[in-house]
C-alpha positions, 0 to 999 in steps of 0.5 A: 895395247895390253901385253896380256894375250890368250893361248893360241887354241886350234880353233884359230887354226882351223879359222885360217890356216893361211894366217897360220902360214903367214906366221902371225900366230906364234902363241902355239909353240911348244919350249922344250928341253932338249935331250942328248943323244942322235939326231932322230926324226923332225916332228912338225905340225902341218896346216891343211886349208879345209881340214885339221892340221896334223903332226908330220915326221921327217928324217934330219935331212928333209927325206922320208915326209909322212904324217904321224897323226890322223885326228879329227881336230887340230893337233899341235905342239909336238913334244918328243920323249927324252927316250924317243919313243913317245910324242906328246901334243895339243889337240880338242879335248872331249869337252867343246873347244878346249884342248887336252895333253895327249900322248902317241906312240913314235909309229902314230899307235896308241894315242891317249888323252891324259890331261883330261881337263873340263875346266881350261884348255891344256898346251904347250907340253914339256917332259922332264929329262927323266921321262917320267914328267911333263910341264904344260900350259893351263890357258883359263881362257880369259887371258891369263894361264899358269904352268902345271907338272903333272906324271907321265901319264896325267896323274899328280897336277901341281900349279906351278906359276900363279894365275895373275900373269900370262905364263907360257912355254914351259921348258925343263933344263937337260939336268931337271933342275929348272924350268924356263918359261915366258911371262908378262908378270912384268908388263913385257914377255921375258924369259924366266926361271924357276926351280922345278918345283915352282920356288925361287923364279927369277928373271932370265931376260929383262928387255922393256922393248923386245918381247921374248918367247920359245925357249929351247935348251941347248942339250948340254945346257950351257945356253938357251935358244928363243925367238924376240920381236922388237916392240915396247908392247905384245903383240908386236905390232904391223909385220913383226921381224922375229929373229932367234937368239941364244943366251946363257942360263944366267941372262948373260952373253944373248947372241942373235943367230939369224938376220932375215927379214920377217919370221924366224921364230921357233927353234929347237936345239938338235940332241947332238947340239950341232943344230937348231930346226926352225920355222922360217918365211924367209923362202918365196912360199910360205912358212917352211922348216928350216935347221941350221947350225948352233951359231946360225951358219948354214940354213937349210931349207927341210920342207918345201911346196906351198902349204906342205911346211908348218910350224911346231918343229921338235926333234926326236932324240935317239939314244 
C-alpha cells in the first residue's frame, strides 16, 4: 500500500458524516502552535448528517455550546488567532470542490476568504506567534501537497516544502522560529522541522512502523504533542488505535499520554499549558471532545449526544 495520501477535502464530509464520527478520517486536522496566555473558548467542527458541517464554540468546561459559523459548504480546520480575536478555517471556495483559507471574527462576523486559489484546495491554516502570518496546506489534488506562508490577509504566498511528497499539518513554534509539519518524504509519515523560512528540515521523529501526524506545541515550547498509529504502512490499516503522544523539540523523550482502545487523536495544548483538548471515541457514542491534563491525567469529557461531538478541536487564547 502506498503511504502517499490526498488531503482530506469536505466533499468527503459531506459524503459521510458518520464515517466522519466513526474517526476514520483524520487527514483534515489542523497542527497548531499554541499561544500563551488564558484558557478561552474551545473551537470544533461539528458534522451534520444532511447539511454542511459547521464550526462550534464552547467554554473550557463544556458550558455555553453554540454555533460560530453558518456556511453553505463544509467548514473545518479551526484555527484560533495568537490575540484571539480571529479564527481561521478551511471551507468551499468559488471554484468547484476545492477549498479556500478563510478568516471570521470571534463573534461569527465578517467572514472573508483570502487564499483565493483557482488551482489547488487550501487546508490546514497555522498562524505565527505574531498574528501577522499563516502557514497552510496546498493539496495539488493528485497526492501530493506542499507547505505555503503567506500574510494575514492572503497576500505574499511562499512555497515552502517541495511538491515530490505529501506535507501536512504545518505548526509554528510559540518563538517563530520553526515550523513542525508531517511528511512521507521518507516513505512513513514522520514529524519534521523547518526554519520558518523553509531551510534547514530535519527529521523530528524517525518511526518506519508507526506513522505520526497533528502536531500541536506546548506554549512554552518545551514539547510537542501528536497522535500515531501503529502500521509500517498509511493508512493504517483495519480499526487503527491512535493514541497521543508528547516529544521534545529535539525527537527526544516521546512520552505516550493516552491508553484507550481505538481514537484519540488530535490534540491541542491549552494556552495556559496545564491542558490538552482532543477527540476521542473512547465514550459509547461517537467521536466526542475531550481535555485532559499535559500528562494525560484527568479525562474530561466536554460534548456529549450522539453526533453533536466532532473533530477539529483549537483552543482560543485570551490575553
Amino acid at each position: 500500500m502506498s503511504s502517499k495520501r490526498t488531503v482530506v477535502r469536505p466533499v468527503l464530509w459531506a459524503v459521510s458524516t458518520v464515517a466522519v464520527l466513526a474517526a476514520s478520517l483524520l487527514g483534515s486536522v489542523p497542527a497548531r502552535a499554541t499561544t500563551p496566555g488564558a484558557n478561552g473558548l474551545i473551537a470544533w467542527s461539528r458534522p451534520y448528517f444532511f447539511k454542511p458541517a459547521q464550526i462550534w464554540v464552547m467554554k473550557p468546561d463544556g458550558t455555553d455550546k453554540h454555533q460560530l459559523t453558518n456556511s453553505t459548504s463544509n467548514v473545518f480546520d479551526p484555527a484560533w488567532s495568537p490575540d484571539g480575536r480571529t479564527l481561521a478555517f478551511s471551507a468551499s471556495g468559488s471554484v468547484g470542490l476545492q477549498n479556500d483559507i478563510y478568516l471570521i471574527d470571534s463573534d461569527g462576523s465578517n467572514q472573508r476568504d483570502i487564499s483565493n486559489s483557482t488551482d489547488s484546495s487550501d487546508v490546514q491554516p497555522a498562524w505565527s506567534p505574531d498574528g501577522k502570518r499563516i502557514v497552510f496546506v496546498e493539496d495539488n489534488m493528485d497526492g501530493t501537497s506542499k507547505i505555503v506562508r503567506m500574510n494575514a490577509d492572503g497576500s505574499d504566498q511562499h512555497k515552502l516544502t517541495s511538491d515530490d511528497a505529501t506535507n501536512l499539518h504545518p505548526a509554528w513554534s510559540p518563538d517563530g522560529s520553526t515550523i513542525v509539519f508531517e511528511s512521507n518524504r521518507g516513505d512513513s509519515f514522520d514529524l519534521w522541522a523547518m526554519d520558518r523560512d523553509g531551510a534547514n528540515k530535519h527529521q523530528v521523529t524517525n518511526t518506519p512502523d508507526i506513522q505520526e501526524e497533528n502536531a500541536s506545541w506546548a506554549p512554552d515550547g518545551s514539547r510537542i504533542a501528536f497522535d500515531a498509529c501503529q502500521s509500517a504502512s498509511y493508512p493504517c490499516p483495519g480499526s487503527p488505535n491512535y493514541e497521543i503522544y508528547t516529544v521534545r523539540p529535539d525527537g527526544s523523550d516521546t512520552t505516550r499520554i493516552t491508553f484507550q482502545a481505538g481514537i484519540d487523536a488530535n490534540p491541542c495544548f491549552a494556552p495556559n499549558g496545564k491542558a490538552i483538548v482532543f477527540r476521542s471515541d473512547r465514550a459509547p457514542n461517537g467521536t466526542q471532545i475531550w481535555k485532559m491534563n499535559a500528562d494525560g491525567s484527568n479525562p474530561f469529557q466536554l460534548t456529549y449526544r450522539n453526533y453533536v461531538g466532532g473533530v477539529d478541536p483549537d483552543w482560543q487564547p485570551r490575553p
